[in-house]
C-alpha positions as a LaTeX table, in Angstrom:
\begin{tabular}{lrrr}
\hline
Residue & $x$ (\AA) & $y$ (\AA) & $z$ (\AA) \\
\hline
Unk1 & 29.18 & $-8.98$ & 24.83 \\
Unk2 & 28.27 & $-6.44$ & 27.16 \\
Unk3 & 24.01 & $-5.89$ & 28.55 \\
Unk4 & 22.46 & $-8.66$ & 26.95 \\
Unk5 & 18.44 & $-9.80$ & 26.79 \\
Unk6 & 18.16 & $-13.50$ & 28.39 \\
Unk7 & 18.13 & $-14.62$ & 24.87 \\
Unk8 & 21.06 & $-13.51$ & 24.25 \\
Unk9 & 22.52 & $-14.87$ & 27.65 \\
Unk10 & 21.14 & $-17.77$ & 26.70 \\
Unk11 & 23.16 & $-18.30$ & 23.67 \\
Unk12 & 26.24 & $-17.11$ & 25.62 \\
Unk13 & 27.90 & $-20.45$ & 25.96 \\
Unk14 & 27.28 & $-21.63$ & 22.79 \\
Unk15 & 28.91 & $-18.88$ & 21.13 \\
Unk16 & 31.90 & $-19.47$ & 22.99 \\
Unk17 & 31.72 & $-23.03$ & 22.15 \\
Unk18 & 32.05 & $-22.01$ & 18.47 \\
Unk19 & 34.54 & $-19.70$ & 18.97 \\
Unk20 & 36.42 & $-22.42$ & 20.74 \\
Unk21 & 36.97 & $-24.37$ & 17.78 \\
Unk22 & 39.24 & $-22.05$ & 16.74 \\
Unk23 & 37.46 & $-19.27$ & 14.11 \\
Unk24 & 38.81 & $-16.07$ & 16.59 \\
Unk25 & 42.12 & $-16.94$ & 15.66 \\
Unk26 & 41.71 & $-17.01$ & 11.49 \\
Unk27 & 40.57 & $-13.76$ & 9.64 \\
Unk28 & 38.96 & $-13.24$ & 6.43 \\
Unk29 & 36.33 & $-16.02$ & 4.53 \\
Unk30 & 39.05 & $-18.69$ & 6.01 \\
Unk31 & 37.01 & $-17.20$ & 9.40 \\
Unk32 & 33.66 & $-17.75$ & 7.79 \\
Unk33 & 34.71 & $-21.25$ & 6.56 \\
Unk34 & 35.39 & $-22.36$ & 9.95 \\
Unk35 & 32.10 & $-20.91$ & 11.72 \\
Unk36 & 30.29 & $-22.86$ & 8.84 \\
Unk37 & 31.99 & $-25.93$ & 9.37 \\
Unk38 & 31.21 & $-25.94$ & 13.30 \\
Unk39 & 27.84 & $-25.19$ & 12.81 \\
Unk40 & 26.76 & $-27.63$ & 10.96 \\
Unk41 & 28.80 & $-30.12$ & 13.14 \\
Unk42 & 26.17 & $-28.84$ & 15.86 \\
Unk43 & 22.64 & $-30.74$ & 16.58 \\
Unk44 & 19.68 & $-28.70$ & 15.77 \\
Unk45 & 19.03 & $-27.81$ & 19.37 \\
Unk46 & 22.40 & $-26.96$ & 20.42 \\
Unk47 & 22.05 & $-24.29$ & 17.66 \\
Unk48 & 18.96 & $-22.85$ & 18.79 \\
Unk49 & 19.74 & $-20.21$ & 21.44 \\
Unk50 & 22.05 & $-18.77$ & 18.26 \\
Unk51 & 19.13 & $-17.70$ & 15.89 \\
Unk52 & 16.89 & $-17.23$ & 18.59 \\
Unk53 & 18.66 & $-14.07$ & 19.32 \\
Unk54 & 18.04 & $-12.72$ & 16.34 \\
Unk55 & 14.60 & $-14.03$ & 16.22 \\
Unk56 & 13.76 & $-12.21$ & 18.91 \\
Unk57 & 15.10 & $-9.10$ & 16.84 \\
Unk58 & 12.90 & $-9.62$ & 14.24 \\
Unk59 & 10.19 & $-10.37$ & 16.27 \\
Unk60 & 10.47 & $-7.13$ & 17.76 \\
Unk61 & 9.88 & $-5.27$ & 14.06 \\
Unk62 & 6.09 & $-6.01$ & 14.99 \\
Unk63 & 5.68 & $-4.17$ & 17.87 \\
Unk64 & 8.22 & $-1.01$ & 17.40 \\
Unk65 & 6.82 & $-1.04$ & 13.53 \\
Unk66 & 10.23 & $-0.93$ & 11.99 \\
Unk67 & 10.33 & $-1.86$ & 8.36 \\
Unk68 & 14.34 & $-2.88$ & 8.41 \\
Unk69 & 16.42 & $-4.09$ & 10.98 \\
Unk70 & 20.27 & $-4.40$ & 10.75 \\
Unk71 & 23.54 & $-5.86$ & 12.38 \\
Unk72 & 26.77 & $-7.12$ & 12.19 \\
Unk73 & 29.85 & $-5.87$ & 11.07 \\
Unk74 & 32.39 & $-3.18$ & 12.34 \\
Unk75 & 29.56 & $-0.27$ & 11.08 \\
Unk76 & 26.49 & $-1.34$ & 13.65 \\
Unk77 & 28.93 & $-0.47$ & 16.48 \\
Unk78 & 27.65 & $-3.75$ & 18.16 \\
Unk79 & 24.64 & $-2.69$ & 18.12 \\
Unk80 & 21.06 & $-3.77$ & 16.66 \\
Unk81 & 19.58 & $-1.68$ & 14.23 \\
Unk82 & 15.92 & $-0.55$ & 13.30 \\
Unk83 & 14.46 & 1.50 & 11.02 \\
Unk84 & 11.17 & 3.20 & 12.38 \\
Unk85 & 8.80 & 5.28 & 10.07 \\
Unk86 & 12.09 & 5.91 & 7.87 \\
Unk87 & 14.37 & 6.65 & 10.44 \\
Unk88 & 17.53 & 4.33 & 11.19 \\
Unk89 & 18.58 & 4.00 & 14.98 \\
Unk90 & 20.15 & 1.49 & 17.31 \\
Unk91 & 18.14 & $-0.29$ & 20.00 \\
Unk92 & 20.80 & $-0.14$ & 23.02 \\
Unk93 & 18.06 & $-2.92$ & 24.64 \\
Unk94 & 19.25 & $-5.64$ & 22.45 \\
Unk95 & 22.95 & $-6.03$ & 23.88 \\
Unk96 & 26.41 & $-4.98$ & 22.27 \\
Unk97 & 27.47 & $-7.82$ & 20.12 \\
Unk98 & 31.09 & $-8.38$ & 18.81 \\
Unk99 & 31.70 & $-8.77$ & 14.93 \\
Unk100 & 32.63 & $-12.07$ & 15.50 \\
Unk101 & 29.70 & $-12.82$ & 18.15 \\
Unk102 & 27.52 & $-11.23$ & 14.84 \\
Unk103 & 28.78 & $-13.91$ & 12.04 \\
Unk104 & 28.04 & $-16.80$ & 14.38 \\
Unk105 & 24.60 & $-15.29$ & 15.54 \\
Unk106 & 24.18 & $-14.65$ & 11.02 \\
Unk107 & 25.22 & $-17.69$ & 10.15 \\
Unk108 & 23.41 & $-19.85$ & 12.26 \\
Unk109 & 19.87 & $-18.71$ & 10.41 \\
Unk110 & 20.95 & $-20.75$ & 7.34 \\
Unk111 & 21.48 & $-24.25$ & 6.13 \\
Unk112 & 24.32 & $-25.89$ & 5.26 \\
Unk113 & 23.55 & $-25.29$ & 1.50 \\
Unk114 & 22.87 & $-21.49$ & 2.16 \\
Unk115 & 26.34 & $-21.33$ & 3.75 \\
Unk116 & 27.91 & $-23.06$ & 0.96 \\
Unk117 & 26.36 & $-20.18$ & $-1.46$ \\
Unk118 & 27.20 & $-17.06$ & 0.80 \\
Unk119 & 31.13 & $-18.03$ & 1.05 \\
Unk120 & 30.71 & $-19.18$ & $-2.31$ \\
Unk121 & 29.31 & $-15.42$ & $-3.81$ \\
Unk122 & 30.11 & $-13.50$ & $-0.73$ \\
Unk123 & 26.07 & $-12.61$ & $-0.56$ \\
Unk124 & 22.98 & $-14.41$ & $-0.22$ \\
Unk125 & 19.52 & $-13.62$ & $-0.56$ \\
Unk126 & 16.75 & $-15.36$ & 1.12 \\
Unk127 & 13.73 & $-15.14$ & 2.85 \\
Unk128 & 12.91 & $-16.40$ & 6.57 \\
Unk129 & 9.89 & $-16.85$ & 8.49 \\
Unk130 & 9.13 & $-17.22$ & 12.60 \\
Unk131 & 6.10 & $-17.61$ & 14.64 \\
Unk132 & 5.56 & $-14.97$ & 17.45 \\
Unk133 & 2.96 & $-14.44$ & 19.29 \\
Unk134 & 0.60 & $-16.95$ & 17.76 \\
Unk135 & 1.21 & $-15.81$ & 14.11 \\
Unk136 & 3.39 & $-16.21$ & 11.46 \\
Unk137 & 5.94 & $-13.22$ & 10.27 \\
Unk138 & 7.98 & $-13.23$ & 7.34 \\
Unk139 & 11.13 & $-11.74$ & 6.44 \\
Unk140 & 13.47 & $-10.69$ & 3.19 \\
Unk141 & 16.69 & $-11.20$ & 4.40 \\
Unk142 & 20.22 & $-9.94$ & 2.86 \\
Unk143 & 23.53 & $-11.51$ & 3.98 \\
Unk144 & 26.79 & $-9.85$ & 2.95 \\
Unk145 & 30.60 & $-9.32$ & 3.63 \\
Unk146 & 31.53 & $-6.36$ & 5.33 \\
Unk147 & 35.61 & $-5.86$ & 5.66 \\
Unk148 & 35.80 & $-9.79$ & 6.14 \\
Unk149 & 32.66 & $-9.72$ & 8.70 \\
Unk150 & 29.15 & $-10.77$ & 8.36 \\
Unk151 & 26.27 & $-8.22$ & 7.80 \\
Unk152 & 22.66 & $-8.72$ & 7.56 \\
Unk153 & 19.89 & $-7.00$ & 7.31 \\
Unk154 & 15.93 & $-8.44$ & 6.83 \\
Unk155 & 12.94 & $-6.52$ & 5.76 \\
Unk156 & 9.94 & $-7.18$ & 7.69 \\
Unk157 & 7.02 & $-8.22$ & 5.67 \\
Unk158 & 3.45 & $-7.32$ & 6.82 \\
Unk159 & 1.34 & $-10.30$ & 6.70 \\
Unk160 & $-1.99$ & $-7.56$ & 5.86 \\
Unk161 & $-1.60$ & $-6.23$ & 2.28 \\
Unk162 & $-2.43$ & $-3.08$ & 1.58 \\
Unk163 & $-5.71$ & $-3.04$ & $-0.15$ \\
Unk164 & $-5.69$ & $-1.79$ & $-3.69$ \\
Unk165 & $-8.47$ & 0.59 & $-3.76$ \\
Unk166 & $-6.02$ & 2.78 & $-1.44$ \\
Unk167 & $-3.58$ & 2.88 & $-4.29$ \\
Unk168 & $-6.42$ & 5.47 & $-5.53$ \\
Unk169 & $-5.63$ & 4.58 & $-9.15$ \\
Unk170 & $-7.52$ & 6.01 & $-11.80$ \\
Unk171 & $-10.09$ & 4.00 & $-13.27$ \\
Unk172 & $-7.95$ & 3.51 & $-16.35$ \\
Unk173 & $-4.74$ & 2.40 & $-15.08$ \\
Unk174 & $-7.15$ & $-0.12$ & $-12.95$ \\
Unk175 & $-8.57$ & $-1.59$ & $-16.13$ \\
Unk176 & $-4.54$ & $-2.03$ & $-17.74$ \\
Unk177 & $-3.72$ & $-3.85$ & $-14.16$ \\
Unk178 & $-6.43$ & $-6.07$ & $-14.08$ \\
Unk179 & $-6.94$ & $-9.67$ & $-15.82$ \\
Unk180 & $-10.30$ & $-9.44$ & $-16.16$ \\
Unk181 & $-9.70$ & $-6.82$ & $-18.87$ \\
Unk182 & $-6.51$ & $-7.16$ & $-20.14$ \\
Unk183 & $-4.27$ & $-10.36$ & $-20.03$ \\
Unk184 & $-0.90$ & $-8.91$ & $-21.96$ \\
Unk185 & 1.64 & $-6.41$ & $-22.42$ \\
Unk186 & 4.41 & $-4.93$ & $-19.28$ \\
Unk187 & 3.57 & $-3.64$ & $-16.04$ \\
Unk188 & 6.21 & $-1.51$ & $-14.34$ \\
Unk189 & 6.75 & $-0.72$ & $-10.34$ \\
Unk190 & 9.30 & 1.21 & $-9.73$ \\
Unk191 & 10.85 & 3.15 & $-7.09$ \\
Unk192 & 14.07 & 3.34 & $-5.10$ \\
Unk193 & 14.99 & 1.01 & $-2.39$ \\
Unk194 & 12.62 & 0.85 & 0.52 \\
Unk195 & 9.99 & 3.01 & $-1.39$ \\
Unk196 & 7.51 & 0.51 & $-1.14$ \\
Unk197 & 7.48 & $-1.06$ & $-4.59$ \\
Unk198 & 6.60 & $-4.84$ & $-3.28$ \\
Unk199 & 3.75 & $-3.84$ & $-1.22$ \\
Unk200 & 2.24 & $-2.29$ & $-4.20$ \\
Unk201 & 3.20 & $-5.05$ & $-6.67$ \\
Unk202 & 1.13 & $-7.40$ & $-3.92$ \\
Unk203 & $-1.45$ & $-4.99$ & $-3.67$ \\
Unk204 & $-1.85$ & $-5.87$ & $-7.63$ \\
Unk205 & $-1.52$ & $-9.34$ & $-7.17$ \\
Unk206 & $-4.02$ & $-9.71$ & $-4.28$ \\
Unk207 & $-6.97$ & $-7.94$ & $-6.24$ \\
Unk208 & $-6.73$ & $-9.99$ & $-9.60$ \\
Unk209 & $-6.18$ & $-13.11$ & $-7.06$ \\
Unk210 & $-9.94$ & $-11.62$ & $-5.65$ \\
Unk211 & $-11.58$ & $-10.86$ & $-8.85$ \\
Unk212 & $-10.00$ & $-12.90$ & $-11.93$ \\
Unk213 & $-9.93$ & $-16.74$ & $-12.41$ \\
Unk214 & $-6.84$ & $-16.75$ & $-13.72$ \\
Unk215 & $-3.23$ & $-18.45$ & $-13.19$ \\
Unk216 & 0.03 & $-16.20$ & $-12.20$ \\
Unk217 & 3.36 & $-17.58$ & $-11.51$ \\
Unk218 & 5.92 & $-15.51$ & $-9.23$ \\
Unk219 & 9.40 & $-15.40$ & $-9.47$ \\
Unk220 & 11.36 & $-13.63$ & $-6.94$ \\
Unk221 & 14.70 & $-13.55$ & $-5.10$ \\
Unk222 & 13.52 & $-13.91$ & $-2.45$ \\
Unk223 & 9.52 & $-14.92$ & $-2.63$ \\
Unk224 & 8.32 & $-12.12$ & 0.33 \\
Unk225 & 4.35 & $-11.96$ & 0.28 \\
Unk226 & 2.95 & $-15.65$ & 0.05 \\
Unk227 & $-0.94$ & $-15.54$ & $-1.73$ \\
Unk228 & $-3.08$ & $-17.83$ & $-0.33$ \\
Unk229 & $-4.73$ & $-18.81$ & $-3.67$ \\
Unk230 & $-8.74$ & $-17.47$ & $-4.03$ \\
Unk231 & $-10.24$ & $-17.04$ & $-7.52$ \\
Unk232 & $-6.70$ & $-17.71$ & $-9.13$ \\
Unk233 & $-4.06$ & $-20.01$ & $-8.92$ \\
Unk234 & $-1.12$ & $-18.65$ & $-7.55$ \\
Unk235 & 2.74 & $-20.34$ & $-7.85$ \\
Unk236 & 5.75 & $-19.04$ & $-6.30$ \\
Unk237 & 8.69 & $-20.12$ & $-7.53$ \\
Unk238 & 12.05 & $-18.79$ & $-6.03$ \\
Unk239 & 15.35 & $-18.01$ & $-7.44$ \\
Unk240 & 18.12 & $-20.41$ & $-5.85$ \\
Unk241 & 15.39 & $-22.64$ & $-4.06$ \\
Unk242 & 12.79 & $-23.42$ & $-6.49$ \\
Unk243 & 14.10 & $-22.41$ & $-9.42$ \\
Unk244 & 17.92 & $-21.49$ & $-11.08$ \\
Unk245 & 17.51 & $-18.00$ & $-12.40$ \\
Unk246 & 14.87 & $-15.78$ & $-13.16$ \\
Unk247 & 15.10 & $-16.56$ & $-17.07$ \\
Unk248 & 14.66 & $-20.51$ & $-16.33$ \\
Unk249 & 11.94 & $-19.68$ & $-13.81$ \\
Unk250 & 10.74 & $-17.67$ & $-17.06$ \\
Unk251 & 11.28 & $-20.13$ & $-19.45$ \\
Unk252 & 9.53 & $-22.73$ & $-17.65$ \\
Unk253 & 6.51 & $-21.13$ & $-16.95$ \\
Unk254 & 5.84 & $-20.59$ & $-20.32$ \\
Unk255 & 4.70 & $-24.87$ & $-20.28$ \\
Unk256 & 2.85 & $-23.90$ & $-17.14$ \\
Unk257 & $-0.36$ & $-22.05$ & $-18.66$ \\
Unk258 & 0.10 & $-18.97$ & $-16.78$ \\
Unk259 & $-1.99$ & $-16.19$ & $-17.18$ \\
Unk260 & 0.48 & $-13.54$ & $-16.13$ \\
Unk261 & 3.95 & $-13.93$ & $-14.93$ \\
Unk262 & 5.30 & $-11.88$ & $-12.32$ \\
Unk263 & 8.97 & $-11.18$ & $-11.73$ \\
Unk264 & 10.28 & $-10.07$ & $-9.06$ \\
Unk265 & 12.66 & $-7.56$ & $-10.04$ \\
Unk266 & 14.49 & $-6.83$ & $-13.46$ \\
Unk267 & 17.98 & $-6.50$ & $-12.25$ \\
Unk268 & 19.95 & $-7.20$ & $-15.10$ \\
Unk269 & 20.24 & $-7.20$ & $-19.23$ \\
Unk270 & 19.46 & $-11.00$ & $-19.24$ \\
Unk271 & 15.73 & $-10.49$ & $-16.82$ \\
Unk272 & 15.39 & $-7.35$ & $-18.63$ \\
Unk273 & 15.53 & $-9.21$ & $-22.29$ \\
Unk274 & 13.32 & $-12.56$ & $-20.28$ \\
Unk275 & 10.68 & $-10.24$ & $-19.75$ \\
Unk276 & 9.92 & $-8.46$ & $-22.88$ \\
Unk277 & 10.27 & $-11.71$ & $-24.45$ \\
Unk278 & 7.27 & $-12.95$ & $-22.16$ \\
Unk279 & 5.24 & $-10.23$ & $-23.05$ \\
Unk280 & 5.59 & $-11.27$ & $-27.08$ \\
Unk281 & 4.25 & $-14.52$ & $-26.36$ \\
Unk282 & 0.75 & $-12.73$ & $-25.13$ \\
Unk283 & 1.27 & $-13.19$ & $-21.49$ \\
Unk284 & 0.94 & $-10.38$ & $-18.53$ \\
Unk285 & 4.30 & $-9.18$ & $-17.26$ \\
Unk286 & 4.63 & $-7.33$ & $-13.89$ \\
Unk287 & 7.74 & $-6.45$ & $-12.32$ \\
Unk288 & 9.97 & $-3.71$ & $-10.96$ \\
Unk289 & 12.36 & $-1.86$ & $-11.20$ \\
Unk290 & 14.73 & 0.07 & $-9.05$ \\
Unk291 & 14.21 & 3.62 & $-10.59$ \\
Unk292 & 13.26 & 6.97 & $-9.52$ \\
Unk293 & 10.65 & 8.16 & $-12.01$ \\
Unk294 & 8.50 & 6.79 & $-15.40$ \\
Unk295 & 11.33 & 8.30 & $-18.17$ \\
Unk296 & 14.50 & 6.76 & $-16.18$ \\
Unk297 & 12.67 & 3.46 & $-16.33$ \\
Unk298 & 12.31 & 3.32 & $-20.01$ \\
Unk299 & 15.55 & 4.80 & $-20.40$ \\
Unk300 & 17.18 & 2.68 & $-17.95$ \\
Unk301 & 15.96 & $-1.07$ & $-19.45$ \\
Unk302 & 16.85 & 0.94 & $-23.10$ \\
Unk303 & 20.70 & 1.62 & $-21.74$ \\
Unk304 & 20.95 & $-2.12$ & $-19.83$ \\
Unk305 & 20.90 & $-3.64$ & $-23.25$ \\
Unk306 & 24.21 & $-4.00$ & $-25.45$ \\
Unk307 & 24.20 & $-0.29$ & $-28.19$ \\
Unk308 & 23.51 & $-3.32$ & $-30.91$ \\
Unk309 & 20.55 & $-4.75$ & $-29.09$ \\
Unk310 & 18.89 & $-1.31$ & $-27.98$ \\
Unk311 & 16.87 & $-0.43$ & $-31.08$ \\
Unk312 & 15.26 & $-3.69$ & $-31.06$ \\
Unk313 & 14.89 & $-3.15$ & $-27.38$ \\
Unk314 & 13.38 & 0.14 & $-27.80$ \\
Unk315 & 10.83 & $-0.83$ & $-30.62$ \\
Unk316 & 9.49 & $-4.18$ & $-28.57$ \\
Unk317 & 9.27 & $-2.00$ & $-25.44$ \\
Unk318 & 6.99 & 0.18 & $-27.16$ \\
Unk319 & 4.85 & $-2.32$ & $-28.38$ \\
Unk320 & 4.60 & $-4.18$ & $-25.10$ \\
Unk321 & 5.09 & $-1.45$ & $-22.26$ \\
Unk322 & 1.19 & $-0.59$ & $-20.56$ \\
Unk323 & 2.02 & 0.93 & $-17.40$ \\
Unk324 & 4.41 & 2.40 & $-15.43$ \\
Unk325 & 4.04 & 3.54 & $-10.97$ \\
Unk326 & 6.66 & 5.09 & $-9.79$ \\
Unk327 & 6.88 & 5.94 & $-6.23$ \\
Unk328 & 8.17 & 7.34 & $-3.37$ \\
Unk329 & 7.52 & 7.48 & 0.35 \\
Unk330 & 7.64 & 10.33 & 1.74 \\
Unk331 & 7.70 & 11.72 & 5.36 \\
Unk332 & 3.99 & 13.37 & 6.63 \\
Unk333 & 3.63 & 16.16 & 9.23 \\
Unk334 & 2.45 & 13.61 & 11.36 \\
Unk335 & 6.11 & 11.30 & 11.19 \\
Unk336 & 4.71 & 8.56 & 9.30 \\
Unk337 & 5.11 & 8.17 & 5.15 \\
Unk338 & 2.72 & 8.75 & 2.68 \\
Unk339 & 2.36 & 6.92 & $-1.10$ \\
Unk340 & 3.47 & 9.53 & $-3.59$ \\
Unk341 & 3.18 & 8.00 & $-7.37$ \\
Unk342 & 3.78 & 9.33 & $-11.06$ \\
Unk343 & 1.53 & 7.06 & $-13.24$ \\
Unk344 & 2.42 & 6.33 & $-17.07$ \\
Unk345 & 0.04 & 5.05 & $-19.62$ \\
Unk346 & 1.19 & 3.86 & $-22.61$ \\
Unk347 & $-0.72$ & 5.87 & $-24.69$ \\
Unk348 & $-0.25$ & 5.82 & $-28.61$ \\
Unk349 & 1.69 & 9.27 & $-28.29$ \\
Unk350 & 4.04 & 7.61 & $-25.42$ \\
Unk351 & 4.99 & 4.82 & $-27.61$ \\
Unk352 & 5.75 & 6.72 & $-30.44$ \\
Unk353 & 8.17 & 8.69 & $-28.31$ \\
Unk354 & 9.43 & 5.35 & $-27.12$ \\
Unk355 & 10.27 & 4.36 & $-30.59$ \\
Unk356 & 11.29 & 7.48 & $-32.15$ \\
Unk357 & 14.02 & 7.81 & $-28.88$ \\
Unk358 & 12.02 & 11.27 & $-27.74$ \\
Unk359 & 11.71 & 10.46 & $-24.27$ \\
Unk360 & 12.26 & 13.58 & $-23.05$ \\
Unk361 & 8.98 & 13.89 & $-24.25$ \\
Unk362 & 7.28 & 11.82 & $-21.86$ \\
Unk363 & 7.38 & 13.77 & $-18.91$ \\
Unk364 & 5.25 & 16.93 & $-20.45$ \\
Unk365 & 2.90 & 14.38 & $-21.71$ \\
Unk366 & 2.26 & 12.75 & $-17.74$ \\
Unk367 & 1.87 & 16.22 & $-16.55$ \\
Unk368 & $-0.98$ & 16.81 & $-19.41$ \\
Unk369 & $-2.63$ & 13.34 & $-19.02$ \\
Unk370 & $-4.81$ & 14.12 & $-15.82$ \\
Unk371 & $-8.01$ & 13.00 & $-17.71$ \\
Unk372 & $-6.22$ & 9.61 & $-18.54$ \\
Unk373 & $-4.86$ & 9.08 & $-15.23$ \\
Unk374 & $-1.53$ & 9.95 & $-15.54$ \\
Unk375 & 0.08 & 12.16 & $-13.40$ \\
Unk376 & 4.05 & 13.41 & $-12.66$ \\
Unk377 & 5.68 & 13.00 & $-8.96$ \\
Unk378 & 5.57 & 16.45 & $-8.83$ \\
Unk379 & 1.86 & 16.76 & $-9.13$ \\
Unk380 & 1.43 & 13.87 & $-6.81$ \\
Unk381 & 3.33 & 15.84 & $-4.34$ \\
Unk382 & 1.59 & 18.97 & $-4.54$ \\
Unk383 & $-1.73$ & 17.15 & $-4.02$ \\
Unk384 & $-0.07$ & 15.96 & $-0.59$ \\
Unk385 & 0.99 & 19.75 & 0.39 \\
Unk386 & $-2.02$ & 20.78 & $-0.35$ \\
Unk387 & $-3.64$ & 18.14 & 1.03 \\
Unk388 & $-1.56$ & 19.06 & 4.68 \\
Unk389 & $-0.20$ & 15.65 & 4.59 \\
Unk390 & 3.48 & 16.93 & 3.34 \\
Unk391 & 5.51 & 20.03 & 3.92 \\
Unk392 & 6.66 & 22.00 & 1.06 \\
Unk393 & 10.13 & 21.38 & 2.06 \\
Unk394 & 9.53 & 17.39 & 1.71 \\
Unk395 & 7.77 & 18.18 & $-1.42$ \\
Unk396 & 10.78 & 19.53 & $-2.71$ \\
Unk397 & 13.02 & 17.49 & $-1.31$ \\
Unk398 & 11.52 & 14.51 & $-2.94$ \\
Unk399 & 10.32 & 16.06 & $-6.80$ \\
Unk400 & 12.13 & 14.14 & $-9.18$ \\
Unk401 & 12.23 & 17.57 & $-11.47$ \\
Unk402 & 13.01 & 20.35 & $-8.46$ \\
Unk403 & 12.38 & 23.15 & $-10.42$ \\
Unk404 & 8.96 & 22.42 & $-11.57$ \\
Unk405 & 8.27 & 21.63 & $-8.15$ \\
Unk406 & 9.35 & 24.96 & $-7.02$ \\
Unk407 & 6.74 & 26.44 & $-9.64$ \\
Unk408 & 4.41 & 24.45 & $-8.83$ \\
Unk409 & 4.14 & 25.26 & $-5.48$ \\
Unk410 & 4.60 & 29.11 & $-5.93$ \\
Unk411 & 1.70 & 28.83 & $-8.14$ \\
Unk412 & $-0.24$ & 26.93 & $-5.93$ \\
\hline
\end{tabular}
């Protein structure tokens, strides 16, 4: 360890202390095993200066308004990582960490059970929470191998969610999310990785929790946004702590009452499957999904599902499907991001395409669906070039369908 914060100093001689016992010498998860075993051979504050390094990293997300920070592992260079307004850099203020300085300073966030699980599956999920500066912040965290190292990086969760009205939804696809109107039926948010998808799901949640006495179970891996309940009440259940799996956490809030289940994120044929069975027994579904555009999400939970299984699939999906946001985030003149969504209702048209496998059909019908509230990326991107919020070049750059962007914007 080279410049270090006082932190960091701090935590200097218990690091070697660890180290001491023995893990420099091993390699591999034989390594991990024995950083595991002497932390949890170490009293609670003897551990301390460890995580409070990277406390203090993740405290730090507040002020510099990173959305991701990252470390560990041969490819951080020793270095602390943030990502600021979409752009990935190293913070040379943090110190220069060894790999092995890195799985010490990762493993000593978790318990002795969330140990167990990482060596166990070589990645663990969870969330983590501090207090900084007289209020509580709130973390995703990811925890993976990396060439026999530890590597971690934690999404920063805002504590303020982003009000819905400045989703600027159509009046419409309001009326499908809400609970006052409608209690049934799938709710899709999809988008790539770091495009945002969460916030928006919460923005959901938060409004029906302000306007609808109702009762919504979450299940998530991990639970991010905690709802402090207000007209509804409000469970969160997560995977590995509160609950198995996302299909028990499913199956069990069906004898809970629930008004509308949420789920965090359909990752698989078996959460795919748990969720359009949840929507047959006439509860609200919302999830996400990690997709780029409307059609790739309903072709995408179509092709998850075994070729014997996909017709069915197909036919209960257009039944059940209501809505579909997908989004993107994309970089302003100013160097912040902007909300760019393509909004799907499942008209009567839509689901017939659905079920007759003519999705290619889908995307003309978006682009001709103003009146309803639909809209394609691409028109939500030339309404932010010609807004002056986007250049064209971003505009192209992030069109799901480049060459209808390109005409679009020439006729613009």
């Amino acid at each position: 360890m080279e410049t270090m914060t006082a932190t960091a100093a701090a935590a200097r001689p218990v690091l070697e202390r660890v180290m001491a016992g023995g893990a420099d010498s091993l390699t591999g998860l034989e390594r991990q095993r024995a950083i595991a075993k002497a932390l949890d051979e170490l009293p609670a504050d003897v551990l301390r200066p460890l995580f409070q390094v990277v406390e203090e990293a993740m405290a730090h997300m507040d002020v510099n308004e990173a959305s991701d920070i990252d470390m560990g592992g041969d490819g951080c260079r020793g270095h602390i990582w943030y990502r600021v307004h979409g752009v990935k850099q190293p913070d040379p203020q943090r110190g220069l960490f060894e790999p092995l300085e890195t799985d010490i300073l990762c493993q000593s966030l978790l318990s002795s059970a969330q140990r167990a699980h990482l060596l166990e599956y070589r990645n663990l999920d969870f969330s983590y929470q501090i207090e900084a500066r007289g209020k509580s912040l709130r973390y995703r965290a990811d925890l993976y191998f990396d060439l026999d190292h530890l590597a971690l990086n934690c999404r920063f969760i805002p504590d303020a969610i982003r009000p819905f009205r400045d989703l600027g939804l159509h009046a419409n696809v309001v009326r499908v999310l809400s609970l006052v109107s409608d209690r049934q039926g799938l709710v899709l948010v999809t988008g790539l990785t770091g495009s945002g998808k969460s916030s928006t799901l919460d923005s959901v949640i938060d409004a029906n929790n302000k306007t609808a006495d109702a009762h919504v179970v979450i299940i998530a891996s991990p639970i991010e946004t905690i709802h402090r309940p207000q007209r509804c009440i409000i469970r969160h259940r997560e995977v590995g702590r509160d609950v198995h799996s996302f299909r028990e956490g499913a199956v069990q809030a069906l004898r809970q009452d629930p008004d509308a289940i949420v789920i965090g994120e359909m990752r698989d044929p078996e959460t795919i499957v748990t969720a359009l069975e949840l929507t047959d027994t006439g509860h609200k579904v919302l999830s996400t999904l990690h997709t780029a555009s409307a059609v790739e999400s309903i072709d995408r939970i179509i092709g998850e599902c075994a070729p014997n299984e996909q017709d069915r699939v197909r036919h209960r999906l257009a039944d059940t499907l209501q809505c579909v946001l997908s989004q993107k985030l994309v970089p302003t003149l100013d160097g912040q991001r902007v909300l760019a969504m393509e909004v799907l209702l499942a008209t009567s048209a839509i689901r017939a395409a659905i079920r007759n496998d003519n999705t290619a059909e889908v995307y003309q019908m978006l682009a001709e669906g103003g009146q309803l509230g639909m809209q394609t990326m691409e028109q939500a991107l030339l309404e932010l070039v010609t807004a002056q919020r986007i250049s064209t070049e971003s505009a192209t750059s992030y069109a799901n369908n480049r060459p209808r962007m390109q005409e679009l914007l020439g006729t613009a």
